[in-house]
N, C-alpha and C positions, 0 to 999 in steps of 0.2 A: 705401325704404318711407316713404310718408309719412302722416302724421296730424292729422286736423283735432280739433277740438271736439268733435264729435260721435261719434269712434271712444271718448274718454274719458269720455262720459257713457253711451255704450253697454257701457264694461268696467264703470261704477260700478254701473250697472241690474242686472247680473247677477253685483253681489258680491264682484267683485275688488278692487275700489278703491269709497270711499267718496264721495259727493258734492263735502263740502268738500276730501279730495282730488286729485278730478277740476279742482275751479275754481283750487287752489292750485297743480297741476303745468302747468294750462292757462298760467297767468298766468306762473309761473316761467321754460317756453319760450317764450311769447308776448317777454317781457324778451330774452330772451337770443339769439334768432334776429331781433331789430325792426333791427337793424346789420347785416348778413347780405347780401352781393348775393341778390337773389330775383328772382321774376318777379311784379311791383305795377303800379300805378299809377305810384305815385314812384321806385320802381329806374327804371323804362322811361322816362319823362324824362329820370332821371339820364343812362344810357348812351347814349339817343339824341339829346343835347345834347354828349354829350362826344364821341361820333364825329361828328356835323356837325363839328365843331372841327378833330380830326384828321382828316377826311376836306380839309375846305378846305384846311389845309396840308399834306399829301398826297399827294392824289391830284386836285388842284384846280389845282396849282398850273402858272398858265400863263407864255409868252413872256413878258409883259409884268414880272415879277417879277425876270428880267434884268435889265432896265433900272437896279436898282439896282445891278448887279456885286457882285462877290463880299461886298466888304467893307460893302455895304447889307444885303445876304441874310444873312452875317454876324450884324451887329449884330442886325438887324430879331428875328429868330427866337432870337437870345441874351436878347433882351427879353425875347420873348414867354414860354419858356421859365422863366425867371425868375420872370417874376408866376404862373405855373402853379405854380411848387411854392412857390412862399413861400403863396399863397394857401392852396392844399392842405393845408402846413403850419399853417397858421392855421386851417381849418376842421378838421384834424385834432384839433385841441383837444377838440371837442364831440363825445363821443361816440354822438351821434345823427347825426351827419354826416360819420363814417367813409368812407361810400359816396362822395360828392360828392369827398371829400378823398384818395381813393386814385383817382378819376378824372381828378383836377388833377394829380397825382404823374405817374400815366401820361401825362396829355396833354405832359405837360413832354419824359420821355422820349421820345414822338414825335416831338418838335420837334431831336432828336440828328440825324439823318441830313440834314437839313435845315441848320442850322448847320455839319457838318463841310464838308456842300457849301459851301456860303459860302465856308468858310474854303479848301478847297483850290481855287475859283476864282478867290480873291483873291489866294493867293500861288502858284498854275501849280504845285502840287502835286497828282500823281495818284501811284495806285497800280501801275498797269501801264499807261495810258495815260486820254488824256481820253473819257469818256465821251459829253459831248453835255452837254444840257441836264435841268438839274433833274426835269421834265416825263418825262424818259425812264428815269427811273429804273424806273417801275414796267411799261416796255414792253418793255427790251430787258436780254437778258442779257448784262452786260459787264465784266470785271473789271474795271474802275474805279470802282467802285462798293462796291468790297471795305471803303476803311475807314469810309465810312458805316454799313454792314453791320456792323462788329467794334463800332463805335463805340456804336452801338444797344445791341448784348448786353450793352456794358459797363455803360451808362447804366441800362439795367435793371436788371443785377443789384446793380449799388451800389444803386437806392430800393429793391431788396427787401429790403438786409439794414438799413434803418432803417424802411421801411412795410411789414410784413407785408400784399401787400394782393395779391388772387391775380390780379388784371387785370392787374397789373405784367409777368407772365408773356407776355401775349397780346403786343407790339412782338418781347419778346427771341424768342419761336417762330417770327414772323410774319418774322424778320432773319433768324434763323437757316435759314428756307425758304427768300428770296430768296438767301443765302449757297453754300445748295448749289447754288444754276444757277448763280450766277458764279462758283463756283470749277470746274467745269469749262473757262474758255480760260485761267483761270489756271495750272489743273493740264497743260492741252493746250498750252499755249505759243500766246498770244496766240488768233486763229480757225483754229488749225490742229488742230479737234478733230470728230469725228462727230459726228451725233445720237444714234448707237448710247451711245456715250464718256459722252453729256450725261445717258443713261438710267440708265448704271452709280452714275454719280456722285449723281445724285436718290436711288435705291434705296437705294444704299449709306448716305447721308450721312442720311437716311429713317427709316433700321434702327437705326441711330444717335443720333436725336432719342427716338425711340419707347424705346429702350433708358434713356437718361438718364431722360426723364419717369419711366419706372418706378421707379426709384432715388430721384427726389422724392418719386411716390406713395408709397414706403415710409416715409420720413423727416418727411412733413406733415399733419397731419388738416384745415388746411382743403387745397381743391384747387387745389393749384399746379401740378398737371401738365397738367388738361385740353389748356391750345394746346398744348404741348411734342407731345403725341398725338395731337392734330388734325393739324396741319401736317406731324408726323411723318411718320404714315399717310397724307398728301395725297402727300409726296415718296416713300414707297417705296412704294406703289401703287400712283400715276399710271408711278412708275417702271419697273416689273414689268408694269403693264398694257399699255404699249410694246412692251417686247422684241419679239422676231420671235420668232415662231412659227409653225416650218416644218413642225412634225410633230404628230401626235398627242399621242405622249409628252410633249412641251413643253408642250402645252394642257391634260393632264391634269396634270403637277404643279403647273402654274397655279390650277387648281381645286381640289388639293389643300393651296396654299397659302391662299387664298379659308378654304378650308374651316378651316384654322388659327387666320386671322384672328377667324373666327367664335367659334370655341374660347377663342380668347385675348380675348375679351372678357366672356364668361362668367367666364373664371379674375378680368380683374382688373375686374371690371365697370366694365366702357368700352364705350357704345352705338357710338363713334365705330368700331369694330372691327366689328361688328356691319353696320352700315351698307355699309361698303363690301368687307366680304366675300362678303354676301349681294348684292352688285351683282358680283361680281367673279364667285361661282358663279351668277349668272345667266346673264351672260355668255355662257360657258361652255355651261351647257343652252341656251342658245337657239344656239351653235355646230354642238352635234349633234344638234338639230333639223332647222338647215336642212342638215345634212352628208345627214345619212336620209333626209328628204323633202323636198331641193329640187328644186323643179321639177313637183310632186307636189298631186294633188287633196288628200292627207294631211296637205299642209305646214300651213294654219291648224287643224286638227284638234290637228296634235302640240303647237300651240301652245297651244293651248286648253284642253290635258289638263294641260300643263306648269304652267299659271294656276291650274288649278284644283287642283293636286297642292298647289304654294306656298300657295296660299288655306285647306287644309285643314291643313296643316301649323301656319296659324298659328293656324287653329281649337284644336289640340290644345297649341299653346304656351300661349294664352289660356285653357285648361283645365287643364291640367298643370305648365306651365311653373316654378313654384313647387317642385313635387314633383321635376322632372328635374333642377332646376339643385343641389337641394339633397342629390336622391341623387347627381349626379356630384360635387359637393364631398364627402360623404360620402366615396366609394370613392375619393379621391386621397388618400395616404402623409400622415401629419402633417408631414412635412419641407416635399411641395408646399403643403400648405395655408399654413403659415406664410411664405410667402412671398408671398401674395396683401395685398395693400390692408387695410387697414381703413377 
């Protein structure tokens, strides 16, 4: 829920709260949410300054960065690294620039996977084999790449337990994604593994992330889970959206997992569940759509009914939606409910 100005001069008009107030609790939140990542003018700067940064070193970074060999790539990005969090740390000071100073923290921690490469092209140290080139890290699934990946999560989770700052989270999630594809040739014994193998391992590993974040969301009031359940949900549902599905029955509990999704966004209010449930039960309706009328002067018709069934439904969300979420919270056990987020 959220509230402007105007919802508090609207309670004061009719009694509830008085003027001054209305201007005193305005001001109070106004202070205490002004540090706050949000969506401004100056957050949006902030973040989109700080990914150009990580982005260039990256997802930017080309052949020519070679050139320096390991022990340049090395040093270079131990630098850089450096000046990000000593900076950070210094604008951490000022608690009007929190925001900037936990984006210099993270950007540092970007700069992990980056540096351990250096390091293990400098001294011919891999993990299960050489990889390739810096450049491919974000192209190809390869266990070698594994202790850049371990390296990240570490580097994270050490600036979290001294910068409470919840971007911190977005590298360790964003490693931990890339971790579950290259731990399948790890787990598979070098390229000797399926693509079926690679699905199990996303899914699995997927169900996994999504489970931990919840275990955050329970223990944090700001939001340290978000990436954990983005990326999460990215790996067990691109995961699960794969599988082969030979039958019917396999496509229905698919939908009926979709449909879960859905549910379980509601319980611990996460849109990110929501989103690709309702793509996942699309899916699905538009599978036995064209199964009934392919081929069929009907086919855009059942489409069309399908659209407009969706279209109505959100009609009555947009009407109701309040009422529904709050009698099915209602009718769940006091045991379920305490287990939900706050």
């Amino acid at each position: 829920m959220k509230i402007n100005k105007n919802d508090l001069k609207s309670a004061a008009s009719k009694g509830v709260i008085s003027n001054e107030q209305a201007d005193l609790l305005w001001n109070t939140l106004s202070k205490s949410v002004s540090d706050r990542p949000g969506f401004n003018l100056v957050h949006v700067f902030y973040y989109f300054g700080a990914l150009l940064v990580i982005s260039s070193m990256a997802w930017f970074m080309g052949t020519a960065w070679e050139s320096f060999g390991g022990s340049g790539i090395f040093a270079i990005s131990s630098l850089y690294a450096l000046a990000f969090v000593l900076f950070g740390i210094k604008l951490g000071r000022q608690a009007k620039l929190r925001v900037p100073s936990g984006l210099l923290i993270t950007m540092g921690v970007c700069m992990t996977p980056l540096i351990v490469y250096g390091l293990q092209r400098w001294l011919d140290i891999w993990a299960f084999d050489d990889p390739g080139e810096y450049k491919s890290f974000h192209r190809w699934i390869k266990g070698g790449w594994f202790y850049m990946e371990i390296a990240t999560i570490g580097a994270g989770l050490l600036a979290l337990r001294y910068f409470k700052f919840p971007f911190l989270t977005a590298p360790i999630a964003f490693s931990l994604w890339y971790l579950s594809m290259d731990l399948t040739p790890i787990l598979f014994e070098g390229n000797d593994f399926s693509f079926e193998e690679r699905k199990w391992v996303s899914l699995v590993f997927g169900l996994l992330m999504i489970i931990g974040s919840y275990f955050v969301d329970l223990k944090t009031k700001a939001d340290f889970a978000f990436w954990g359940y983005l990326f999460g949900t990215i790996a067990f549902w691109g995961g699960i959206s794969m599988l082969d599905s030979n039958n019917e029955l396999s496509r229905f509990f698919y939908f009926l997992i979709n449909l879960s999704l859905m549910g379980t966004a509601i319980f611990l209010q996460r849109k990110v569940f929501m989103v690709f449930g309702a793509i996942g039960s699309f899916a699905y309706f538009g599978h036995l759509a064209s199964s009934l009328f392919e081929d069929s002067a009907l086919f855009p018709v059942a489409l069309t009914l399908l659209g407009l069934l969706i279209l109505y439904f959100g009609i009555l969300l947009n009407r109701h939606g309040l009422k529904i979420e709050t009698a099915l919270i209602s009718s769940m056990p006091k045991w379920m409910q305490e287990l939900r987020p706050n």
